[in-house]
C-alpha positions, 0 to 999 in steps of 0.5 A, a space after each residue: 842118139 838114133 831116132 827111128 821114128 817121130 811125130 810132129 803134131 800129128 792128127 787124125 780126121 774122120 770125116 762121118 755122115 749120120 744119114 744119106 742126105 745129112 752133112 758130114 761132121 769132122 771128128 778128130 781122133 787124134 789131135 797134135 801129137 808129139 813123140 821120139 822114139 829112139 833106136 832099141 828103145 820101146 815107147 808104151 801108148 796107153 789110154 782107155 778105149 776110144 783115146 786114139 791108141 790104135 789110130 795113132 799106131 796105124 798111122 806109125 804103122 804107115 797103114 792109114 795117112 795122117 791128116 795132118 802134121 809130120 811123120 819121119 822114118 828114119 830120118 825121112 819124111 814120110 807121108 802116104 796120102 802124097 807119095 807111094 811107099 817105096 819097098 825100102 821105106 815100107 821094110 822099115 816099119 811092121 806091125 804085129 796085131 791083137 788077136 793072133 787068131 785072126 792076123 794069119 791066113 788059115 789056108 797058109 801053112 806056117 813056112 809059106 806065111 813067113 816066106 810071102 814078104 820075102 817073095 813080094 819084097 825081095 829077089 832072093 831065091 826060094 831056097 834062101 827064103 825058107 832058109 831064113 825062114 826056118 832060122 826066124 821059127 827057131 829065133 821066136 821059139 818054134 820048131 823045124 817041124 812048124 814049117 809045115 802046119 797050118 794056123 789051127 793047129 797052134 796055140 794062141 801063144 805059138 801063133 802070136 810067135 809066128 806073127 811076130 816071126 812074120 813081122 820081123 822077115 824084113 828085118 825092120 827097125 821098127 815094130 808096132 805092136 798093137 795090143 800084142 799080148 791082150 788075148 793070152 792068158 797070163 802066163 803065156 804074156 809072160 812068155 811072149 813078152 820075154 821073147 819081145 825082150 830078147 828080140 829087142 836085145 838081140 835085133 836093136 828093135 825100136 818097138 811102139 806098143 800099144 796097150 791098156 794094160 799097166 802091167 805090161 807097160 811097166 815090164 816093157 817100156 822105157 818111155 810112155 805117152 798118155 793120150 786122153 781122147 786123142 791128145 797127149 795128156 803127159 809123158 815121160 819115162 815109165 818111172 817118173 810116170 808110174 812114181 808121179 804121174 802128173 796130169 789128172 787124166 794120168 792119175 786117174 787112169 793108173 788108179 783105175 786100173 790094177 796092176 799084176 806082178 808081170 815080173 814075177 810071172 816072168 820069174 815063175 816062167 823061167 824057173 818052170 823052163 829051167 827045170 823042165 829043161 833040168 829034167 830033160 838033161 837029167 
């Protein structure tokens, strides 16, 4: 058994002034929070808004430095608030955002977009990076003609797509993935989460993914961690969690919220692609 990322007693302050002369109060967001998350495994965070959902995947993310307690990457201790990431650590560990909208440069063309981390990162010549990046686009279901075009010139699915695409140009271990399908549509979650999948499958990923939605936890995850206003209130594997959920916070929040047939989304999506490729081979 592999960990690629774990936490111990992590925590979060913020340190927030209410007025120019008042004395600033310290606000914990996250409050002492244990996890494991081991190789081509996926771990689901889930809470309501404002449970410290997101500050926590920053943290994983080595986005934001935790206030206090241990973050390993790989084996290896990691704090940004003491020591400068270093390229290797920093490859390691990529995040894709919410809104795919908003997450890509609109003056970028799509090639360009996924070439830059292998510019900033790497010394291969220009070649090799559009060689690889062009292989990424057909890895996340884009095509070669992609390569060329702008961000507003794709659907809010193909861009998630190519932001996943983007996250993966270092080949990282580990993904964050911070409410990834929550601005598409149904169908096209459905879509975006299968090739989550078949990415993990084929990759060995190890994916931390952060979501309010039940239904997606419960297609994806292997393991989930319930933070209730910024502690973890219960985990387990998704099903025991979702067969009996113990914690009243837990109980509370899975009844709270219904739940749709992702699978059977799934399964509509692959019979409509396999006849719409049936049709074509026609």
């Amino acid at each position: 058994m592999t960990i690629v990322v774990e936490g111990r007693a992590l925590t979060q302050d913020y340190h927030i002034r209410s007025g120019l002369f008042s004395k600033a109060s310290t606000v914990r967001a996250v409050k002492g929070v244990d996890f494991a998350v081991e190789r081509g495994k996926t771990l689901a965070i889930v809470g309501e808004s404002g449970s410290g959902k997101s500050t926590l995947a920053r943290i994983i993310a080595l986005i934001d430095p935790q206030s206090g307690g241990s973050l390993k990457v790989g084996g290896e201790e990691v704090d940004i608030a003491r020591r400068r990431l270093t390229p290797q650590m920093r490859s390691k560990v990529q995040m894709v955002f919410q809104n795919p909208y908003g997450s890509l440069n609109p003056r970028q063309k799509v090639g360009d977009v996924l070439m830059e981390p292998l510019a900033l990162n790497t010394s291969l010549p220009a070649d090799e990076r559009r060689a690889r990046a062009e292989a990424m686009l057909a890895k996340v279901g884009l095509m070669p003609e992609h390569f060329n075009r702008y961000p507003h010139m794709f659907s809010g699915g193909q861009r998630q797509r190519i932001a996943i695409a983007r996250a993966l140009m270092l080949n990282p271990a580990l993904l964050v993935l911070d409410e990834p399908v929550s601005a598409l549509d149904l169908s096209v979650q459905a879509q975006v989460l299968n090739l989550l999948a078949d990415l993990q499958e084929e990759f060995n990923l190890t994916y931390v993914f952060i979501s309010h939605d039940l239904s997606v936890v419960r297609y994806i995850a292997d393991d989930v961690l319930v933070l209730s206003k910024g502690e973890a209130v219960e985990q387990g594997t998704r099903e025991a969690l979702f067969a009996n959920p113990q914690h009243p916070y837990t109980r509370q929040l899975f009844a709270a919220t219904p739940v749709t047939d992702v699978a059977a989304i799934r399964a509509r999506v692959e019979r409509r692609k396999a006849a719409r490729l049936a049709r074509q081979n026609a």
